[in-house]
C-alpha positions in Angstrom: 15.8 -7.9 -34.5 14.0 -5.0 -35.2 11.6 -3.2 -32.7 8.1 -2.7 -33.6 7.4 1.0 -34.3 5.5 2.5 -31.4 1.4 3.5 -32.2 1.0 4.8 -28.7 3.8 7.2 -27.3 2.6 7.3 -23.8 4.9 6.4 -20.9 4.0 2.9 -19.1 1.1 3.0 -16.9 1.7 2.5 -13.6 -0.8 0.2 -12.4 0.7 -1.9 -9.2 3.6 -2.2 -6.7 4.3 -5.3 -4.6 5.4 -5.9 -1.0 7.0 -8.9 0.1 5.5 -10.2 3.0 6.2 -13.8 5.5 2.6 -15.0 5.8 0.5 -13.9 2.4 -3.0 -15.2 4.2 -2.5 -13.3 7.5 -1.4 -10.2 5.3 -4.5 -10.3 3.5 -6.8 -10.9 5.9 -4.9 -7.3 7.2 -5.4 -5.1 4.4 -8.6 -6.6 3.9 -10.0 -6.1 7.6 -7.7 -3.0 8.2 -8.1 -0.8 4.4 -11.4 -2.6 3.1 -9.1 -4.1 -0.3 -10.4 -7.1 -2.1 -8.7 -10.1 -2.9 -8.8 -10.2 -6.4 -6.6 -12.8 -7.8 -3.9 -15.2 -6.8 -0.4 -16.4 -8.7 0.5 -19.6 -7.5 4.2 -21.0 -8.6 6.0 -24.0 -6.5 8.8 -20.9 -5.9 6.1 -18.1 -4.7 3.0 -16.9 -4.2 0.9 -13.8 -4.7 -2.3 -12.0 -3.6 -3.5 -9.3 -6.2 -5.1 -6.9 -4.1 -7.5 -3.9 -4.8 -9.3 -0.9 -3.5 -11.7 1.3 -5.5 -11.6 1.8 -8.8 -9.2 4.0 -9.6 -6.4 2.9 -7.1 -3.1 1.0 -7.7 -2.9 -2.8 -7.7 -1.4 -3.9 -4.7 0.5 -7.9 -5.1 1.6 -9.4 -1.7 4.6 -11.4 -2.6 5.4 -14.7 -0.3 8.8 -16.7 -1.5 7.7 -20.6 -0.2 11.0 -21.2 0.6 10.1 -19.2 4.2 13.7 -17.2 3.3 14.0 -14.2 5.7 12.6 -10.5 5.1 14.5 -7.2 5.1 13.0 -3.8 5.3 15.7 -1.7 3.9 15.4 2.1 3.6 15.7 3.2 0.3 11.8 3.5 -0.1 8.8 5.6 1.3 5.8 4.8 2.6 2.7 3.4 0.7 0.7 6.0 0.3 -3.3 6.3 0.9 -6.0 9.0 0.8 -8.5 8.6 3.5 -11.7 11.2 4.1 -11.7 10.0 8.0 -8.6 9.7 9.2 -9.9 8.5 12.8 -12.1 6.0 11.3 -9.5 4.6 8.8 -7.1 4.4 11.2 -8.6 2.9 14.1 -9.3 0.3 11.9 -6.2 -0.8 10.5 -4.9 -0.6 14.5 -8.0 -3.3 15.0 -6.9 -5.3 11.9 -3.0 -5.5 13.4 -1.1 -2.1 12.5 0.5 -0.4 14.9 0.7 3.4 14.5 4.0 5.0 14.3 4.5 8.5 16.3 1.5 10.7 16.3 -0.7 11.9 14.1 0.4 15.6 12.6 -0.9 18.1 10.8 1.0 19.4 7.4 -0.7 22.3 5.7 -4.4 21.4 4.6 -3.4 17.8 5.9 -3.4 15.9 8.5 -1.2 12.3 8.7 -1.0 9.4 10.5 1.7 6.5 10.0 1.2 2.9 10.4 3.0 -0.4 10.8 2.0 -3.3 9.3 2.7 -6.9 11.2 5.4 -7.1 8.8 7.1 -3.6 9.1 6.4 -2.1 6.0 5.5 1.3 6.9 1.7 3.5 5.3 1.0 6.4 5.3 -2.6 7.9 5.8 -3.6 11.1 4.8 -6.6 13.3 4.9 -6.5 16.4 2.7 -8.9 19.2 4.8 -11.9 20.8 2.3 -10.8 22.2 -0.9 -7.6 20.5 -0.9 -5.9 17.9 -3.0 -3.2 15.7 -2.4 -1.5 16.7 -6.0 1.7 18.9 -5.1 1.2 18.8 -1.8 4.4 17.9 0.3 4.2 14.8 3.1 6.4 15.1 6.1 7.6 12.6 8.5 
């Protein structure tokens, strides 16, 4: 079969990741207390189940993904962290340790940025970073 010709040669859009979590309501409630995300929408299959959640306009889509058959998580390596911009660090942070995260090393300073790590009750690791005055985040380098 032949492909349909292409009208719009723009790459795909990169509009959401997932993370595959063991309790999908507690994980909400997490990034909802902990980053202020919405729970926008909800895919339910008799295999899975997923939470579509968002920030501000703007941001990535993030989908929680919870198999129902309760089968075991691994956190393997071969990915960073979720990434997010904050404009208080303090504030952002001390709220995600409130809403369950537990913060990974110490916060550090990198060039015109400073960074803080997080765990979330499931292990996946985030990483929150404040770009001093005048900065941006584009082309800047993260360290861990």
């Amino acid at each position: 079969m032949k492909e349909p010709a292409m009208t719009d040669p723009s790459p795909a859009l990169f509009t959401f990741f997932k993370l595959t979590v063991s309790d999908i309501e507690s994980t909400t409630r997490f990034f909802v207390d902990g980053f202020g995300m919405t729970h926008a929408d909800t895919v339910d299959t008799p295999q899975f189940r997923e939470h579509m959640m968002t920030g501000k306009k703007g941001s990535a889509t993030m989908v929680l993904f919870q198999w129902k058959d309760e089968r075991g998580l691994e956190n393997g390596n071969g990915y960073g962290p979720v990434g997010m911009i904050t404009r208080t660090l303090e504030a952002d942070l001390a709220r995600a340790i409130a809403a369950g995260a537990r913060q990974k090393g110490e916060t550090i300073s990198f060039g015109p940025a400073r960074i803080a790590f997080v765990l979330t009750p499931d292990g996946h690791e985030i990483e929150m970073m404040q770009m001093s005055a005048g900065a941006t985040a584009a082309g800047e380098a993260t360290a861990r």
